[in-house]
C-alpha positions in Angstrom: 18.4 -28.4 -34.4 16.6 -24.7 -34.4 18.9 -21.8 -33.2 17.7 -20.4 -30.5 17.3 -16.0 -31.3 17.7 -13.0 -29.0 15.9 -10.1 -30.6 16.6 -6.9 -29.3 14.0 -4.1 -30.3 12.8 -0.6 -28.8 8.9 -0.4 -29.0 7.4 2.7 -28.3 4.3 2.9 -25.0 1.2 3.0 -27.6 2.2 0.0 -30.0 3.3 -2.1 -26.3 -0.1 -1.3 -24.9 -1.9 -1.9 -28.3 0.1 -5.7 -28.5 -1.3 -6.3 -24.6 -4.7 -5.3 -25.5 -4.9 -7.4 -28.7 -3.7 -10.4 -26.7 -0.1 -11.0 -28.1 1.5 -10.1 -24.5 0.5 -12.3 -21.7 1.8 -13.3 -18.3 2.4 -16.4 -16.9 0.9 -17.7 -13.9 4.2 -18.2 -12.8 4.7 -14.7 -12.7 3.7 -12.9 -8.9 0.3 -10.7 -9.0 0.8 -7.0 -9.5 2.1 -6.0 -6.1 3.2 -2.1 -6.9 1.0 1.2 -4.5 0.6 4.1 -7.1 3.7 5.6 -5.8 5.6 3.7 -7.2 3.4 3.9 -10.5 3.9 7.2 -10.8 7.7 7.1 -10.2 7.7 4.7 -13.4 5.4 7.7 -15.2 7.9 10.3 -14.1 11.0 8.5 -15.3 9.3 8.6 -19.0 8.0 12.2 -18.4 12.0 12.7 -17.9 13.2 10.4 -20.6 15.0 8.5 -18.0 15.9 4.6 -18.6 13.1 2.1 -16.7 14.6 -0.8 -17.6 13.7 -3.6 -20.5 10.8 -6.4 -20.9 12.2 -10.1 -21.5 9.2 -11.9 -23.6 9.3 -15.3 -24.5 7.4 -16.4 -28.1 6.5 -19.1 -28.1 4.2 -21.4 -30.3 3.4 -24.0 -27.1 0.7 -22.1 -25.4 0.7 -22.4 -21.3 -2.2 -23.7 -19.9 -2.7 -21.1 -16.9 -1.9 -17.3 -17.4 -2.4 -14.1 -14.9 -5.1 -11.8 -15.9 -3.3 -7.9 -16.3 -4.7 -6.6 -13.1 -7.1 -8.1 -13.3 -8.5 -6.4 -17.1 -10.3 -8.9 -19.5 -7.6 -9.5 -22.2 -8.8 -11.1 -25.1 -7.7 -14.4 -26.3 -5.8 -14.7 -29.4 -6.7 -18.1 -31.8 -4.5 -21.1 -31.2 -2.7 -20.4 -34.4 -1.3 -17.6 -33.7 2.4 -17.9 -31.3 2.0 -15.4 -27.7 4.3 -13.3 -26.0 5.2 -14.4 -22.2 6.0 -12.0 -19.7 9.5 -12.8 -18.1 11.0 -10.0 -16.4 9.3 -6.6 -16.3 5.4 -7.5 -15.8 5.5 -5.1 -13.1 6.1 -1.7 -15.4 4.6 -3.8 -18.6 1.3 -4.1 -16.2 1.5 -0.5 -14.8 1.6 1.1 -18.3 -0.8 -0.7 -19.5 -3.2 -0.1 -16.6 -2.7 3.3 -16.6 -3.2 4.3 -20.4 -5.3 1.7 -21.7 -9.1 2.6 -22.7 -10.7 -0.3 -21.2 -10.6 -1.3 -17.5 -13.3 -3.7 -17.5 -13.2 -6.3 -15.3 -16.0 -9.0 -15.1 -14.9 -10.9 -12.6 -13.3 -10.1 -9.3 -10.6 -11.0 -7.3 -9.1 -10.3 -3.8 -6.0 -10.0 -5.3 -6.3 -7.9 -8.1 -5.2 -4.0 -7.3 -7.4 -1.5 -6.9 -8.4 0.7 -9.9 -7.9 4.0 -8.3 -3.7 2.9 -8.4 -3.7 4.2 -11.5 -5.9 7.1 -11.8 -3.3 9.6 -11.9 -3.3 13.1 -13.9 -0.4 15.5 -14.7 -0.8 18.5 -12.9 -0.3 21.4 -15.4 0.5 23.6 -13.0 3.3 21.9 -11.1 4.2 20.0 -13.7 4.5 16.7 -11.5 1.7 13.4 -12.1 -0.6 13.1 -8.8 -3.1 10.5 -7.7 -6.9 11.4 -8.9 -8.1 11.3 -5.4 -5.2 13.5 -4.3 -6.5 16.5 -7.2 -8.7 19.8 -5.7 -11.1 21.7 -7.5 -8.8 24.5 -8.6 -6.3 22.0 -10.5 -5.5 22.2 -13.6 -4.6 18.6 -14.7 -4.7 16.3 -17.8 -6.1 12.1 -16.9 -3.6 10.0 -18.3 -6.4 7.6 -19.5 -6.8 10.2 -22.4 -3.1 10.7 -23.1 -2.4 8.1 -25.7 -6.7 7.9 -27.4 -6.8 10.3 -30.0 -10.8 11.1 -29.5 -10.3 10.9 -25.5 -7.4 13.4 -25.7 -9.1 15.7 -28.3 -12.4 15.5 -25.5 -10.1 15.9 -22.9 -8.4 18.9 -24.3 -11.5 21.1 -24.5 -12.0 20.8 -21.3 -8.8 22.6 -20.5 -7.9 26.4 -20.5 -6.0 26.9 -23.8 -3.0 28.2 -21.9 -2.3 24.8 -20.6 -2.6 23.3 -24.3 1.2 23.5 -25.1 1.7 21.6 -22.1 -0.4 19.1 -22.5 0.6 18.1 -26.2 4.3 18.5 -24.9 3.3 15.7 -21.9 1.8 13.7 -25.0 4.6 14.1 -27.2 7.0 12.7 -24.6 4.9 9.2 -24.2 4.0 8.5 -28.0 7.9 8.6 -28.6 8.9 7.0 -25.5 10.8 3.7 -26.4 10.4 0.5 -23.8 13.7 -1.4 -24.8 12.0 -4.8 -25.4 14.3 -8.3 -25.6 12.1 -11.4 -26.9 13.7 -14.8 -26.7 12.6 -17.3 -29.2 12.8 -21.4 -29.9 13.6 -21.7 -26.6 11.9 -24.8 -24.6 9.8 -24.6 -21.6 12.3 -26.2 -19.2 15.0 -23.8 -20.5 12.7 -20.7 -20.0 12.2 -21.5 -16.4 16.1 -21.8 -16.0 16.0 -17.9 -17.8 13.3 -16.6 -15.5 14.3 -18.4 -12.1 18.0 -16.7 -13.0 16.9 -13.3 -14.4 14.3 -13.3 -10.7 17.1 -13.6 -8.6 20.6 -12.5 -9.5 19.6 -9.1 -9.6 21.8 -6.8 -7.1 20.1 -3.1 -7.3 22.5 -1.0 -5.5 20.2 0.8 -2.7 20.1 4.3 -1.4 21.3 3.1 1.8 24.9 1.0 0.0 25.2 4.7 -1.7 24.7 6.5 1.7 27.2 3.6 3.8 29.6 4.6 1.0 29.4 7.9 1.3 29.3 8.1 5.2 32.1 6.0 6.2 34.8 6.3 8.4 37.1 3.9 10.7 34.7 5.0 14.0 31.5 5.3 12.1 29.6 2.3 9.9 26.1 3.1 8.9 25.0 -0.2 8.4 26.0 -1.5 11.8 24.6 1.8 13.5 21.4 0.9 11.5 21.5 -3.1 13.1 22.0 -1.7 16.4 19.1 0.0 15.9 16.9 -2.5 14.9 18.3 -4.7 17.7 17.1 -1.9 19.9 13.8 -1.3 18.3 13.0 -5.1 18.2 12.5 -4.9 22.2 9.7 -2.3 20.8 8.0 -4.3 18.8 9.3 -2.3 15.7 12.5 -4.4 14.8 11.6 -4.9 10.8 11.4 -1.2 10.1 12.7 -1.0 6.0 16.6 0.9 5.7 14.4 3.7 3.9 12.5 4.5 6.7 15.4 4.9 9.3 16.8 7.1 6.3 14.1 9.2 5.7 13.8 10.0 9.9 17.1 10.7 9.7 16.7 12.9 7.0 13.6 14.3 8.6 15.6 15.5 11.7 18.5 16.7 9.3 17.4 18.9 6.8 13.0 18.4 7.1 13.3 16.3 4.2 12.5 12.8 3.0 13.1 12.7 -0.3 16.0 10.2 -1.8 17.5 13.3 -3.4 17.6 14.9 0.2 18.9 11.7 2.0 22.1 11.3 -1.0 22.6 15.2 -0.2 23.4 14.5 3.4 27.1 15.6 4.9 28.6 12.9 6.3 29.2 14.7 9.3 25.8 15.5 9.9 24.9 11.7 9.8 27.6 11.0 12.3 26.3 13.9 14.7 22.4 13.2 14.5 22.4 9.6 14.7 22.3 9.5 18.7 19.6 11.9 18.2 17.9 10.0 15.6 18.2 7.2 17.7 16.5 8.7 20.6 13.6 10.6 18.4 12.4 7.0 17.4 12.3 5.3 20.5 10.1 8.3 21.7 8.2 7.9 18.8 7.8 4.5 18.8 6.8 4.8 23.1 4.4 7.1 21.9 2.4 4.5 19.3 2.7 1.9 21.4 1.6 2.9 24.6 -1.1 5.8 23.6 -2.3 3.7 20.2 -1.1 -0.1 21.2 0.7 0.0 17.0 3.3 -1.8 16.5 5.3 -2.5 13.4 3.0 -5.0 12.0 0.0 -3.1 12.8 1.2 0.4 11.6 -1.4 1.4 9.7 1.2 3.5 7.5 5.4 3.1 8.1 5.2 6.5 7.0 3.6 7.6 9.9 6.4 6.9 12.0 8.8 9.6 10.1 6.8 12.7 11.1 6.7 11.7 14.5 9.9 11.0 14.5 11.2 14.3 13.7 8.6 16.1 16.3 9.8 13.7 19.1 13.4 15.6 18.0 12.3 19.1 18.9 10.8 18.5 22.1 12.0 17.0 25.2 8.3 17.0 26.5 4.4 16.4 24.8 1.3 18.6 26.5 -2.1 17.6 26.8 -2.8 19.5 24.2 0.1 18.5 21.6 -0.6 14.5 22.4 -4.1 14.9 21.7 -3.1 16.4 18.4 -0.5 14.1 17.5 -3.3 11.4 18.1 -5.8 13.4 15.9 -3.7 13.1 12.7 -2.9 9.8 13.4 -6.2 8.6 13.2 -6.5 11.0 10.3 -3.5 9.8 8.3 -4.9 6.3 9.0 -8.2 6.7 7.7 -7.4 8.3 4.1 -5.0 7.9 0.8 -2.6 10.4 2.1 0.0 7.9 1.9 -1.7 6.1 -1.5 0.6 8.0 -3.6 3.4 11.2 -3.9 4.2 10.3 0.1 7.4 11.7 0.0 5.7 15.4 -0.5 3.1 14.5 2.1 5.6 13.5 4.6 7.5 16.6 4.0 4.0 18.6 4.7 3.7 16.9 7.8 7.3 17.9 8.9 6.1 21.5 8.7 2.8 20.3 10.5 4.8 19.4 13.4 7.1 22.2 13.4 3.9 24.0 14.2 2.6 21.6 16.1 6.0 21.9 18.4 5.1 25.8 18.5 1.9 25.2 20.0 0.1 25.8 16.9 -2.3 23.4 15.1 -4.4 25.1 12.7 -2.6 22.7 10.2 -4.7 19.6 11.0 -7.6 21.3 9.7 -6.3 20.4 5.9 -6.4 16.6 7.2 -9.3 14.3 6.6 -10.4 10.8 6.5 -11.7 9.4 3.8 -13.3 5.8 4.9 -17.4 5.0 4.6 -19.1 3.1 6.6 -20.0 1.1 3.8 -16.1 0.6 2.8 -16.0 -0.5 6.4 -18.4 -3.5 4.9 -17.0 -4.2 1.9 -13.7 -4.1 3.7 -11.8 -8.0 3.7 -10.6 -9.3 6.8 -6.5 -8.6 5.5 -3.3 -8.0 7.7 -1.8 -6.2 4.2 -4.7 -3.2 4.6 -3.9 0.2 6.2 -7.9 0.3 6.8 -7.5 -3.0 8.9 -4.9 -2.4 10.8 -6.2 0.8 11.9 -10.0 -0.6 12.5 -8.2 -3.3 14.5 -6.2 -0.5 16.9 -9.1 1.9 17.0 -11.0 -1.3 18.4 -8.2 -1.2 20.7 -8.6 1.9 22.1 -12.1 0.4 23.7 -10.5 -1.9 25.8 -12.2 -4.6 24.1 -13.3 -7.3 26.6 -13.8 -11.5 25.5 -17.0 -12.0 24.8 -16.8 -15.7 26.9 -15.3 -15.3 30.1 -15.4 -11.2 30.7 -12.0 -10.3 31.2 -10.1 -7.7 29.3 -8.5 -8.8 25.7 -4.5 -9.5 25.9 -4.0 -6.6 23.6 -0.2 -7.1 23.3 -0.8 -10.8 22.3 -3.4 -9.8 20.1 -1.6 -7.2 18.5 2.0 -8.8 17.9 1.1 -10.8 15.2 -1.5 -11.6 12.9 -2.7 -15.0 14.6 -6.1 -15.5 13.5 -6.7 -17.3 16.5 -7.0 -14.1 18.3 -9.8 -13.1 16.4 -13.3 -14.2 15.9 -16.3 -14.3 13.3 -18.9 -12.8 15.6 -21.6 -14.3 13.2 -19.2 -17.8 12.9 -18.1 -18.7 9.4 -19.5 -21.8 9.6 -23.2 -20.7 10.6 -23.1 -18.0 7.5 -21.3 -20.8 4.8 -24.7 -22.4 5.5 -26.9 -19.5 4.9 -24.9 -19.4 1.6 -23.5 -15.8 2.3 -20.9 -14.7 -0.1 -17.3 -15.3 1.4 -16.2 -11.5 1.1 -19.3 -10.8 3.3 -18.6 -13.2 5.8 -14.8 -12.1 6.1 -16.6 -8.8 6.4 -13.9 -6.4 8.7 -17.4 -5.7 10.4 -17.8 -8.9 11.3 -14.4 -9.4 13.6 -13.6 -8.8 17.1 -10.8 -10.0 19.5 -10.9 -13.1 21.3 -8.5 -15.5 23.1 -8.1 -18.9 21.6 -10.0 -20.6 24.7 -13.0 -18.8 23.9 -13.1 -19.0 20.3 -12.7 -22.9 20.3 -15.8 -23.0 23.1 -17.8 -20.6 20.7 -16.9 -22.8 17.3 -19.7 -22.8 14.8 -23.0 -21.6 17.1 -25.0 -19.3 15.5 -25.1 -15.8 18.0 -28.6 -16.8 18.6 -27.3 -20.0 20.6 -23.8 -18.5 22.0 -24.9 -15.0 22.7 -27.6 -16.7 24.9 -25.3 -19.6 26.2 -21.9 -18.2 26.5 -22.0 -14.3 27.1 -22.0 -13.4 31.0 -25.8 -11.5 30.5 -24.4 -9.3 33.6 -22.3 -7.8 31.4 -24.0 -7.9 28.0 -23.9 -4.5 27.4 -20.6 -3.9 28.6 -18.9 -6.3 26.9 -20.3 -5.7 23.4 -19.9 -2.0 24.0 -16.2 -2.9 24.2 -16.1 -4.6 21.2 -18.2 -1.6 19.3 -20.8 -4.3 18.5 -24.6 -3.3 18.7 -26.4 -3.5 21.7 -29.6 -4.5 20.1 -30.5 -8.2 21.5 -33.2 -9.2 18.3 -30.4 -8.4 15.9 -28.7 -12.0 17.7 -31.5 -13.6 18.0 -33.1 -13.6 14.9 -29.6 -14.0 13.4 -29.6 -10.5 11.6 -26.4 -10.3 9.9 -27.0 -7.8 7.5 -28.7 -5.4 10.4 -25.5 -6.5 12.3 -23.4 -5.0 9.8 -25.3 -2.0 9.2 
């Protein structure tokens, strides 16, 4: 009988990305997709920058190839021949994935997949000036910054260097000097059989017990007539009633923090005196059910259709420094909502942003908002098209409650939409195909057209069930009260154009 090996080795970032890239490192389809935002990318990026641990890759070798394996994010990774034994992925695909994403040369991808992450995750420089890594999107014109893409190429980063003042240069081959002699602490398991690998990864996936900022912050915080956690439950029993009863520990924390010290940052919330968390949690308490009154009755949000959790924290700490909102202060609150919602402030480094906002709303509670200048959207109209149909978007969630802002009325029987049954959860039976699914799978429209976010409106279940599969030439004609044609699709910030329905325009409908 073959003895089974544990081989413990430390492989520095360029020889790991090199081994994915030749096709010796794969992951199972067992394994989830890549689920990390670039925040959490560049946390992973900044713990090597700092030469802090990130934790070690499990592989399996194995000579019995698996029959179904996950793409890296959806790159084209090359087979190896059949001879030659593969790596599997058992714990750590997530950082093992992000590395690779972010350094490797090629990010071709010829096939594409709702699931797979967007490429901009992990388009992320090194600002040479504050010395911290930042999305692309997220850089201005008077940065000085180094892409990581050319960090670990020797002709990229030799292009990439000319382009920078020579002042920065010590800098940059200091950044490249900490990566090249990074080691990833690597374990590979070998001889082992499939049945026993599954045992490995289905034990390795869930006995893990990461001890949490908020177990560090209970521990520190406790006293006979104060518990954290259960002030934290009551809270959440509270909120529930709110439709904001699954808010994440972190985000309670980081409100708290917010109203504390005009901080978010884990650093910030560990600092906290754990007197000042006994004394502000009433307040905190009260803060967030103003905040949360104010997205649900002047934006109909509710947890699951928060276009960003951050956006609660800011709002949060301005409902805590004012007992009551003018005119003009709730009509700027509302413009950066909408702002926040429509752009990749929260993509990446949200911690800093939030703790901009903070100081937005301190000026905000002042009476002054040249601040909201600096805020912009970032969405296209043709994004808006390409756009999927999918609860887990920001872009959704906030299409779906600007079109709630309209009042939107049902397109069959002419009453108003139940916006808070709409709203509460993501039944699709609440929402419609204007051009039905049906009709367009017959015109042989591509299915990330036809789940188009364009192409959705509410609609009560009654009336989506009498519209079915008609074409809008029959049920526009058929079903829609004509007295209030205009109305109606006004409502629903559909165009009012009648030929685009009869002739069954769908891609002048979109436009």
């Amino acid at each position: 009988m073959a003895i089974s090996e544990i081989t413990p080795t430390a492989v520095k970032i360029d020889k790991l990305i090199a081994r994915v890239a030749d096709g010796d490192i794969k992951i199972p389809a067992f394994q989830r997709r890549f689920v990390w935002d670039q925040e959490q990318v560049i946390e992973l990026l900044d713990s090597i920058y700092r030469d802090y641990p990130i934790g070690s890759l499990l592989l399996w070798n194995s000579d019995d190839k698996l029959k179904a394996t996950r793409n890296i994010c959806g790159f084209d990774i090359p087979d190896r021949p059949s001879s030659y034994p593969l790596n599997y992925v058992l714990d750590g695909q997530q950082r093992m994935s992000a590395i690779y994403a972010v350094f490797c040369k090629d990010r071709t991808r010829t096939t594409s997949d709702d699931e797979d992450p967007s490429l901009d995750i992990f388009d992320i420089h090194f600002d040479l000036d504050s010395y911290i890594f930042r999305a692309g999107s997220d850089l201005v014109a008077e940065n000085h910054s180094f892409p990581l893409q050319a960090l670990l190429d020797l002709t990229a980063f030799l292009n990439a260097l000319k382009q920078i003042p020579e002042k920065y240069h010590d800098a940059v081959k200091a950044l490249h000097s900490k990566f090249i002699n990074y080691e990833v602490p690597v374990v590979t398991v070998t001889k082992r059989s499939k049945t026993e690998v599954g045992t490995i990864f289905e034990r390795v996936n869930s006995t893990g017990t990461e001890l949490s900022t908020l177990d560090l912050l209970i521990a520190w915080t406790w006293s006979e007539d104060f518990l954290l956690k259960e002030e934290i439950a009551e809270l959440l029993d509270t909120l529930e009633s709110k439709r904001f009863g699954k808010l994440p520990d972190k985000t309670i924390l980081q409100c708290l923090s917010a109203i504390i010290v005009k901080s978010t940052t884990t650093k910030s919330i560990l600092n906290l005196k754990p007197e000042e968390v006994h004394e502000k949690f009433p307040e905190l308490v009260g803060s967030m059910e103003k905040a949360i009154d104010f997205l649900s009755t002047q934006l109909h949000a509710s947890k699951d259709f928060l276009p960003h959790v951050q956006q609660l924290i800011p709002l949060t700490f301005f409902f805590s420094r004012t007992d009551s909102v003018s005119s003009k202060q709730m009509r700027w609150l509302k413009q950066w909502f909408w702002k926040t919602t429509f752009s990749r402030r929260y993509s990446a480094q949200t911690d800093e942003k939030m703790d901009s906002d903070i100081l937005l709303f301190e000026q905000l509670v002042d009476g002054n908002p040249e601040g909201l200048s600096k805020y912009a959207y970032s969405v296209t109209p043709e994004q808006l098209v390409k756009q999927k149909f999918t609860r887990s978007s920001p872009v959704v969630r906030g299409f779906l409650l600007l079109s709630a802002q309209n009042q939107p009325i049902d397109l069959v029987n002419g009453g108003y939409v139940d916006l808070g049954k709409a709203l509460s959860e993501f039944n699709s039976k609440e929402y419609h195909h204007i051009f039905p699914k049906a009709h367009l799978k017959k015109r042989v429209v591509a299915p990330e057209r036809v789940n188009s976010l364009c192409n959705f409106c509410f609609l009560t279940a009654d009336s989506n069930k009498k519209i079915s599969s008609k074409s809008p030439s029959q049920y526009f004609a058929e079903l829609i009260p004509q007295g209030q044609f205009a109305k109606i699709l006004e409502s629903n910030l559909m165009p009012l154009n009648r030929e685009i329905y009869e002739k069954n325009d769908y891609d002048k409908f979109l436009i």
